[in-house]
N, CA, C and O of each residue as an XYZ file, in Angstrom:
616
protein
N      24.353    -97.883    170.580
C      24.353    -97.255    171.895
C      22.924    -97.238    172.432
O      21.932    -97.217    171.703
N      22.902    -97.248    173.652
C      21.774    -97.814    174.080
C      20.606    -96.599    174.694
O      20.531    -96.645    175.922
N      20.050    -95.948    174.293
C      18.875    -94.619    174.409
C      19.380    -94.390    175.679
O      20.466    -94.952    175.822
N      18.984    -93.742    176.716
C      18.921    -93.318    178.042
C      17.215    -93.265    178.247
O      16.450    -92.689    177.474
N      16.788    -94.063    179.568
C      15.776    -94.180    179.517
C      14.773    -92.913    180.483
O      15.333    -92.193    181.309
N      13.629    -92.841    180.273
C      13.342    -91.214    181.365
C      11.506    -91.264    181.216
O      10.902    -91.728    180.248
N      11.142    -90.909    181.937
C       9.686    -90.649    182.434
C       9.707    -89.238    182.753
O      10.291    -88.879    183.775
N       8.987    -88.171    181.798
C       8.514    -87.129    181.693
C       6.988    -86.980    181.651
O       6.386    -88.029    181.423
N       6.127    -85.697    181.856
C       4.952    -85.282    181.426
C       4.696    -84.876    180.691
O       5.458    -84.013    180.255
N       3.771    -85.080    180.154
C       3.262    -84.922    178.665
C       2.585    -83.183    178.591
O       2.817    -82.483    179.577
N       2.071    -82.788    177.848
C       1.106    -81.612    177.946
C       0.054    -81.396    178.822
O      -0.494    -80.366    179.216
N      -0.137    -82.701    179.072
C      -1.725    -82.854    179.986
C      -1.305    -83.029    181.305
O      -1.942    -82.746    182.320
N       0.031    -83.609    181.206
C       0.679    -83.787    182.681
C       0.566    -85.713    182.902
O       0.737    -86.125    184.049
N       0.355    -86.491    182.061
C       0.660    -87.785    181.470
C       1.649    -87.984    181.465
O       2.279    -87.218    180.736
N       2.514    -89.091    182.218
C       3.903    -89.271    182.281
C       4.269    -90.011    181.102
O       3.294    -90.733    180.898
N       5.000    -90.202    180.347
C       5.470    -90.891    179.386
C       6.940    -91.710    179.709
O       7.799    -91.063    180.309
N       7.217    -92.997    179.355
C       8.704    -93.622    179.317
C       9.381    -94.005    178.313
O       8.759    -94.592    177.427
N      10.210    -93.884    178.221
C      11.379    -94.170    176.508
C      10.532    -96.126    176.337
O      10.040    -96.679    175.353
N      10.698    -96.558    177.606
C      10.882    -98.064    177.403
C       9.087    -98.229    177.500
O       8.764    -99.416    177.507
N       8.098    -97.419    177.561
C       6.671    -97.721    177.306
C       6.750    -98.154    175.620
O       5.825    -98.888    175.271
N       7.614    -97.832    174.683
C       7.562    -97.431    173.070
C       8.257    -98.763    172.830
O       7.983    -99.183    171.706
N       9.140    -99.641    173.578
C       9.696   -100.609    173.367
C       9.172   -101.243    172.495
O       7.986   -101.521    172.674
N       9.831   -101.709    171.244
C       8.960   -102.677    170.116
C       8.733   -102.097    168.880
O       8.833   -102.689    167.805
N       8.274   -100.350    169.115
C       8.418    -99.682    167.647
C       9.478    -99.064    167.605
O      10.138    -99.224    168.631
N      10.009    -98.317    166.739
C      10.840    -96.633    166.601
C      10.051    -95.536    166.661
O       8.948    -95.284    166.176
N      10.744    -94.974    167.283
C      10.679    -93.683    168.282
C      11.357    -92.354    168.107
O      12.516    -92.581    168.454
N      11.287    -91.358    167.831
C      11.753    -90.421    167.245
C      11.564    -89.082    168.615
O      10.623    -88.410    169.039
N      12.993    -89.207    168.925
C      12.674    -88.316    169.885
C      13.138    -87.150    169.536
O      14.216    -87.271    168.955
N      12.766    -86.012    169.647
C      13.564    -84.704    169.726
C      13.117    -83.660    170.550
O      11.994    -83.520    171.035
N      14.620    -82.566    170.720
C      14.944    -81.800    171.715
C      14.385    -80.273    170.902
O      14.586    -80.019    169.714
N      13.913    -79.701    171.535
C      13.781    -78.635    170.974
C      14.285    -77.062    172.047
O      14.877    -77.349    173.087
N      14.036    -75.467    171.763
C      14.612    -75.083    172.405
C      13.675    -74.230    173.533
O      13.961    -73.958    174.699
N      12.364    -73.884    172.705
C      11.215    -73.092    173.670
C      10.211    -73.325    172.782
O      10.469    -73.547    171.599
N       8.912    -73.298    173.272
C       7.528    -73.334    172.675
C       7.334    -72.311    171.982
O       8.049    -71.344    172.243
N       6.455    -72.196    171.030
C       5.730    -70.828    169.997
C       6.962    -69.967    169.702
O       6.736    -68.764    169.831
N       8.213    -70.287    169.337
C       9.431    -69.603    169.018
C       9.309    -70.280    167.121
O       8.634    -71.258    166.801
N      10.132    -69.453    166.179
C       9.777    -69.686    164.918
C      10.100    -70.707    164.714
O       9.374    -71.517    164.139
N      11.602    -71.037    165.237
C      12.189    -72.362    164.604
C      10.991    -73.819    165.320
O      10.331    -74.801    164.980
N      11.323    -73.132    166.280
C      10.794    -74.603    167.512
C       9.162    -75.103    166.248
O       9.174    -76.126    165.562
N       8.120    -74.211    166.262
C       6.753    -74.486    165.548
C       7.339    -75.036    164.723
O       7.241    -76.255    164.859
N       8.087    -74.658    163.671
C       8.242    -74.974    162.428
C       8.558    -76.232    162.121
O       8.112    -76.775    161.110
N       9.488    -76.917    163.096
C       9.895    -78.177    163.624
C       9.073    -79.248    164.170
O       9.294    -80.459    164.207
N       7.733    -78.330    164.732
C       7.231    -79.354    165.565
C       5.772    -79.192    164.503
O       4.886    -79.987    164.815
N       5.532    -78.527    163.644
C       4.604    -78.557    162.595
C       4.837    -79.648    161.419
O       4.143    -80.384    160.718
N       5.873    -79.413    161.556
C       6.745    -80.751    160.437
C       6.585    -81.717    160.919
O       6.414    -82.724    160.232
N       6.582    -81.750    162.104
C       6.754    -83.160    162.462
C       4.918    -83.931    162.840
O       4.541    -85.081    162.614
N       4.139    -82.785    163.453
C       2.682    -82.981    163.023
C       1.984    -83.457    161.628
O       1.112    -84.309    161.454
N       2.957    -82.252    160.285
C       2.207    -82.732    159.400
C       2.578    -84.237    158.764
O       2.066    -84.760    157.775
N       3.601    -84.759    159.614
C       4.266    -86.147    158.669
C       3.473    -86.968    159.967
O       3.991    -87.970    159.475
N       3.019    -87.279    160.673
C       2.072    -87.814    161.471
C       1.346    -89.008    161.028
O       1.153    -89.872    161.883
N       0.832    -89.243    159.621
C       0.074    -89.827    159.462
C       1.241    -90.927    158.461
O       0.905    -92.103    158.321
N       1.886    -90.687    158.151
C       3.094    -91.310    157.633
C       4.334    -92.228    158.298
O       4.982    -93.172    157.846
N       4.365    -91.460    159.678
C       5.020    -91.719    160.610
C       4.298    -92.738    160.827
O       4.732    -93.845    160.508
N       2.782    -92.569    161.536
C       2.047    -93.882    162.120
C       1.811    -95.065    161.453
O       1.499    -96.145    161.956
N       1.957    -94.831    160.439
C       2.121    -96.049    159.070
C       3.222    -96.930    159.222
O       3.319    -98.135    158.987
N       4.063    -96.069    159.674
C       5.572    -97.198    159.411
C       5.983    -97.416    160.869
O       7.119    -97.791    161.159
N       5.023    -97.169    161.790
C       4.836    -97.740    163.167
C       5.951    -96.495    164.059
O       6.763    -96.964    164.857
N       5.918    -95.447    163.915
C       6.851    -94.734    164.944
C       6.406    -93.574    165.494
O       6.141    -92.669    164.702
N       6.254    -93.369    166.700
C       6.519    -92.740    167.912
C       6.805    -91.152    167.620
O       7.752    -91.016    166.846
N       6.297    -90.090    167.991
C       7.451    -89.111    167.989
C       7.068    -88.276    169.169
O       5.971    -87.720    169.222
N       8.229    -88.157    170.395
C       7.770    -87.246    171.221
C       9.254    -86.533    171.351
O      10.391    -86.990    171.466
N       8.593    -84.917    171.261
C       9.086    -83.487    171.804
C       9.778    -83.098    172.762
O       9.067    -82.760    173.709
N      10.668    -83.010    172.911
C      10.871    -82.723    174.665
C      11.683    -81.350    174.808
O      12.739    -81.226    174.187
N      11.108    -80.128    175.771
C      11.333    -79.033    175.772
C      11.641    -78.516    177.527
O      10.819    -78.812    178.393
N      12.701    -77.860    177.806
C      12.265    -77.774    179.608
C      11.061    -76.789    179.735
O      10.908    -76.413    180.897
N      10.162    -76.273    178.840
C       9.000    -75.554    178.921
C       8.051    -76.497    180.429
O       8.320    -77.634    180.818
N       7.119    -75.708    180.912
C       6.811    -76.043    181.311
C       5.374    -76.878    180.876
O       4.836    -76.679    179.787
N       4.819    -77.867    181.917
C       3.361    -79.131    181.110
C       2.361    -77.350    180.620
O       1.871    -77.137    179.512
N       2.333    -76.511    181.642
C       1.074    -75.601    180.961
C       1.818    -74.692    179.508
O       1.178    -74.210    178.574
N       2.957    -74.669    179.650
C       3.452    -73.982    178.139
C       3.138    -74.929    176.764
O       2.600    -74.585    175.712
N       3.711    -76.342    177.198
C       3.324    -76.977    176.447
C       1.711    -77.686    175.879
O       1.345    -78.446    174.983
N       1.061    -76.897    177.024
C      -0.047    -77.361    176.392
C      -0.961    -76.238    175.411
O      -1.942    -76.357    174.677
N      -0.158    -75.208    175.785
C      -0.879    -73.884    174.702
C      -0.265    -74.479    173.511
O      -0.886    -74.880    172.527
N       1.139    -74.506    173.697
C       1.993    -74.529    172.449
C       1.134    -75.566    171.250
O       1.009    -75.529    170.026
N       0.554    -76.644    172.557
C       0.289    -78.056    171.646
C      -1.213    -77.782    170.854
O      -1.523    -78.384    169.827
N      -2.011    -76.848    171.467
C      -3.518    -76.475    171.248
C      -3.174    -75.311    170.628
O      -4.210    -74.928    170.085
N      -2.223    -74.467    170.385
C      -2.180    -73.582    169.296
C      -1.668    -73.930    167.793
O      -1.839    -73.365    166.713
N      -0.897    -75.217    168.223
C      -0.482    -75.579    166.241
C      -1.386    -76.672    166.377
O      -1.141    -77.328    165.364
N      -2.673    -77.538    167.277
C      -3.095    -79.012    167.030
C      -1.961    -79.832    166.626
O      -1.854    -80.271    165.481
N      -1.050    -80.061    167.623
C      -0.112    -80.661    167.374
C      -0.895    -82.165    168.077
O      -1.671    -82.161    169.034
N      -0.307    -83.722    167.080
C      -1.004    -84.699    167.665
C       0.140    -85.347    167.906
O       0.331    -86.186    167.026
N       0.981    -85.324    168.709
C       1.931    -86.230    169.535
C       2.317    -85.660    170.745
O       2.013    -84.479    170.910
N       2.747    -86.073    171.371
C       3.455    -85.812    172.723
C       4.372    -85.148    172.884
O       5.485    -85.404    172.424
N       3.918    -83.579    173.979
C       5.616    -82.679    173.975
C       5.448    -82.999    175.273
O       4.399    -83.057    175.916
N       6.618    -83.214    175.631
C       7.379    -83.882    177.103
C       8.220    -82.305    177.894
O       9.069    -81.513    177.486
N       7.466    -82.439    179.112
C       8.310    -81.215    179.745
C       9.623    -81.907    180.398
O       9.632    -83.098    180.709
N      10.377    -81.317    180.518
C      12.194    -81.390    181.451
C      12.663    -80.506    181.995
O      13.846    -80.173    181.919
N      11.465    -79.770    182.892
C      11.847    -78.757    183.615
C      13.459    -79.056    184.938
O      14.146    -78.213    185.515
N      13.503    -80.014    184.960
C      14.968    -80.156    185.499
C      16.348    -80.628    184.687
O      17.440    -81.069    185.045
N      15.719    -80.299    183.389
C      17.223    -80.718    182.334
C      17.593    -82.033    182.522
O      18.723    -82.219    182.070
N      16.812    -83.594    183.287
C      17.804    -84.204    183.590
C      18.201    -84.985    182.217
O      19.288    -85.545    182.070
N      16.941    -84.937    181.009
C      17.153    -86.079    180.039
C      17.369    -85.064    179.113
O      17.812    -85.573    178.084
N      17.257    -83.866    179.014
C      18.333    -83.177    178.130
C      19.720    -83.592    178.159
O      20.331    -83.982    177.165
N      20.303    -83.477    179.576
C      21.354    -83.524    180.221
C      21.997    -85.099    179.618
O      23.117    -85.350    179.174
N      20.825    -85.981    179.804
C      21.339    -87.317    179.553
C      21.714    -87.814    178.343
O      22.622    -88.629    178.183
N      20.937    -87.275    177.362
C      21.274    -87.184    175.862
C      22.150    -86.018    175.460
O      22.235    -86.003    174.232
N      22.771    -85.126    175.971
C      23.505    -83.952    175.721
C      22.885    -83.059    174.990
O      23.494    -82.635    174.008
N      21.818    -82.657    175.213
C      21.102    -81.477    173.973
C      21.098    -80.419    175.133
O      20.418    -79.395    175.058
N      21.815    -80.691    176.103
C      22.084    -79.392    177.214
C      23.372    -78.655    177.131
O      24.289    -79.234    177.714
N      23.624    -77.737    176.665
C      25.216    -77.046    176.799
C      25.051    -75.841    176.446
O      24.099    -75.067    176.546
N      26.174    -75.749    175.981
C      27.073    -73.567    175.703
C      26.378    -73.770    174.228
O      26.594    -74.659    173.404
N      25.875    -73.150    174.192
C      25.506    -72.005    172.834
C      25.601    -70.649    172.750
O      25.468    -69.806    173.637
N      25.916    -70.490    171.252
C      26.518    -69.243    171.015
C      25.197    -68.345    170.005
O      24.692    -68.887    169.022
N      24.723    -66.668    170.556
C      23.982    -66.229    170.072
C      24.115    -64.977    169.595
O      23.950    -64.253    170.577
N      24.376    -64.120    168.384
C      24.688    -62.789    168.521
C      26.227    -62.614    169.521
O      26.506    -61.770    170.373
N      26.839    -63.514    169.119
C      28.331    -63.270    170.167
C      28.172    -63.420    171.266
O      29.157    -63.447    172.005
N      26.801    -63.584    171.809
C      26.794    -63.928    173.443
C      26.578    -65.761    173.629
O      25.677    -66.474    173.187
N      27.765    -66.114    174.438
C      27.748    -67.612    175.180
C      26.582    -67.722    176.046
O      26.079    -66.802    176.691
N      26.244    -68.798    176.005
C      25.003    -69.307    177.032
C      24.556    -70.500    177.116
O      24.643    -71.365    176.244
N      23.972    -70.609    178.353
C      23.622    -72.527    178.279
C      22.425    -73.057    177.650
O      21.471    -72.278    177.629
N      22.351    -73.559    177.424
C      20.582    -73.513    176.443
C      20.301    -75.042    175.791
O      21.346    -75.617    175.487
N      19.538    -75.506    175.628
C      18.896    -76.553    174.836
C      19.581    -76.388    173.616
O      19.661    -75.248    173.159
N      20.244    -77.623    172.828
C      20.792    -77.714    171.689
C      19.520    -78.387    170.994
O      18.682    -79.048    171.607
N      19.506    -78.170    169.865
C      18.260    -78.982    169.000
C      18.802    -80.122    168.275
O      19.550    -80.013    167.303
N      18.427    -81.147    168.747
C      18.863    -82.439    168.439
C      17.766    -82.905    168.049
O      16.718    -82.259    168.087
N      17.916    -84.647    167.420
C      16.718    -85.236    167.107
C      17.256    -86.815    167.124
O      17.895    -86.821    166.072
N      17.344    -87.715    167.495
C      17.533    -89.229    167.624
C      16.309    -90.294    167.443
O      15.232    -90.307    168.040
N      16.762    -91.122    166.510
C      16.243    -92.198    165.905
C      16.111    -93.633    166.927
O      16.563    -94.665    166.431
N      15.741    -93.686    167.787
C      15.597    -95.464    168.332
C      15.081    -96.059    167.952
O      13.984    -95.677    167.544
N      15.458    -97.402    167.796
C      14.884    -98.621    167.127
C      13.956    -99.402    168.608
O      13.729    -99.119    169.784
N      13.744   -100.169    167.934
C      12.468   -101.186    168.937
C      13.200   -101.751    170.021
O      12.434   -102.298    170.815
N      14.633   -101.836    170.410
C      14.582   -102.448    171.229
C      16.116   -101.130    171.887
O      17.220   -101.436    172.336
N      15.728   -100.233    171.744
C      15.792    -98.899    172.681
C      17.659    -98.544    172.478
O      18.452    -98.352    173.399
N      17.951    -98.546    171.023
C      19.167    -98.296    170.654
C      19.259    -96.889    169.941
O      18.539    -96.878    168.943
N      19.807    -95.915    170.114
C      19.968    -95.099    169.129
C      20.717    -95.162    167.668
O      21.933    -95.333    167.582
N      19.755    -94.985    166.393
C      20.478    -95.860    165.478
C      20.824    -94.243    164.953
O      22.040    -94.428    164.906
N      20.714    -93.200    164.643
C      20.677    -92.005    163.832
C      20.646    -90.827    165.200
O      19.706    -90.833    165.994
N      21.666    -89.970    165.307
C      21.340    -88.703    165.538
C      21.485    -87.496    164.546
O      21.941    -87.518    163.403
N      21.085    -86.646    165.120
C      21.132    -85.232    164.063
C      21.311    -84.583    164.996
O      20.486    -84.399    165.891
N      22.847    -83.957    164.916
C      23.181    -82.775    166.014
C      22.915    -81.372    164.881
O      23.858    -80.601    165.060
N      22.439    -81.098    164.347
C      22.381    -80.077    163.497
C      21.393    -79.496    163.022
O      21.580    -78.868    161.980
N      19.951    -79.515    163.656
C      18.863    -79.692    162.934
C      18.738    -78.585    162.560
O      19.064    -77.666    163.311
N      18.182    -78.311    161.168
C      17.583    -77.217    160.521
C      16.037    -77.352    160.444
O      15.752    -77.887    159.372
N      15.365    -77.178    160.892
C      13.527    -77.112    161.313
C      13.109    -77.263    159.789
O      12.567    -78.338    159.534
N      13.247    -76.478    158.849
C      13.000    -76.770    157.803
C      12.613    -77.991    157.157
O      13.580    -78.254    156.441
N      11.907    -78.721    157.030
C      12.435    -80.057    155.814
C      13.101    -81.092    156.924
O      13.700    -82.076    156.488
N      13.018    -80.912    158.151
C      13.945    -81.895    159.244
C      12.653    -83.267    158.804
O      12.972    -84.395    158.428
N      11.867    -82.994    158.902
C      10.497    -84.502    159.607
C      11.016    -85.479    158.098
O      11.337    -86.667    158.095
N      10.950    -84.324    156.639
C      11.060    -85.082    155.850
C      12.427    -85.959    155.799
O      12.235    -87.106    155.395
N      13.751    -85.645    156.127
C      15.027    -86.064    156.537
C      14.775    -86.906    157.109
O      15.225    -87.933    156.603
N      13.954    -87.140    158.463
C      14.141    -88.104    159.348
C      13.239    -89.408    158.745
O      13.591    -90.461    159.278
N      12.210    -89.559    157.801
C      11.271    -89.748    157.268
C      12.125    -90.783    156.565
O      12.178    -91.975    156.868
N      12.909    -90.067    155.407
C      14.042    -90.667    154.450
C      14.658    -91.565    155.218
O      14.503    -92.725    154.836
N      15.352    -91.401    156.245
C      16.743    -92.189    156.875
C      15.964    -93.566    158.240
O      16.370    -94.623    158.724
N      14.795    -92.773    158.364
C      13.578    -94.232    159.098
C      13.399    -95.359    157.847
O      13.686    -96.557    157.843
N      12.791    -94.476    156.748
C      12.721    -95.673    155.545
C      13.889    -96.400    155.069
O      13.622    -97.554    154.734
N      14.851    -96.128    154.968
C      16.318    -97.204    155.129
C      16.463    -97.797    155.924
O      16.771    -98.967    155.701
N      16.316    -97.299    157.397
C      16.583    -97.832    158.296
C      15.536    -99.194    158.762
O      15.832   -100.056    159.588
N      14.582    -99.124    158.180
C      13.423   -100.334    158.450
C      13.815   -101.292    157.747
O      14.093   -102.427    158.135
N      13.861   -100.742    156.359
C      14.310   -101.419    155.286
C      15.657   -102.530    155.495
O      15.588   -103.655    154.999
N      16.667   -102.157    156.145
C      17.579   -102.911    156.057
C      18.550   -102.461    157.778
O      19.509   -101.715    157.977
N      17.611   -103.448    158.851
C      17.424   -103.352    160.305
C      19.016   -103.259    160.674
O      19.382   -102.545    161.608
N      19.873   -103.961    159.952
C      21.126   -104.156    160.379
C      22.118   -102.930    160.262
O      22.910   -102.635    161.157
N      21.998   -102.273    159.109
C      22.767   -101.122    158.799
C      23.103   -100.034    160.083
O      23.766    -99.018    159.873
């Protein structure tokens, strides 16, 4: 299936495009608000595998409807070194579905689902994770990139 493509701002206010990454893998994920426990914990994981990631040639940008100045505390309070993408209009939440009803303490609500999707180089989604647990996620995605390089067809 073929990514959905989108031009967002970065922290600095740097637009970014799915199809600028064309050629490597790309690791995109949805998260739900900045400096919240799960959200850091997720996006610390995914900082500290950074140098591992860039080794095996992949991409990873954030995308939160926070706004470019939330995200840029968020990004200068953990030294986070990749790209968090604002979506203050939900449209590429919306487009990848990490937009819907969630359930909290018994109360329904619409909210950012935390997702995370795998694209390959030529802008396919090969892996999603509708389930993410922040925990141990970077190393998961880490595991299932190294198969996935390994044997392009699977």
């Amino acid at each position: 299936m073929n990514a959905p493509d989108f031009t967002l701002p970065d922290e600095n206010g740097k637009p970014h495009s799915l199809s600028d990454y064309r050629g490597g893998w790309v690791i995109v994920y949805f998260y739900p608000r900045d400096n919240t426990p799960g959200c850091t914990t997720e996006a610390c994981g995914f900082r500290d595998s950074f140098a591992t990631l860039t080794k095996m040639g992949v991409v990873i940008l954030g995308i939160s409807k926070d706004s470019v100045a939330s995200h840029r505390k968020f990004s200068d309070t953990h030294n986070l070194n990749f790209p968090i993408l604002s979506d203050e209009d939900k449209s590429t939440l919306k487009a990848y579905k990490a937009w819907g009803k969630k359930k909290f303490m018994g109360r329904e609500f619409e909210g950012t689902i935390r997702k995370t999707f795998l694209i390959d180089p030529v802008g396919n989604i090969r892996k999603v994770y509708e389930r993410v647990i922040p925990v141990g996620h970077a190393g998961k995605v880490i595991a299932d990139l190294t198969r996935l390089i390994r044997s392009p067809k699977s």
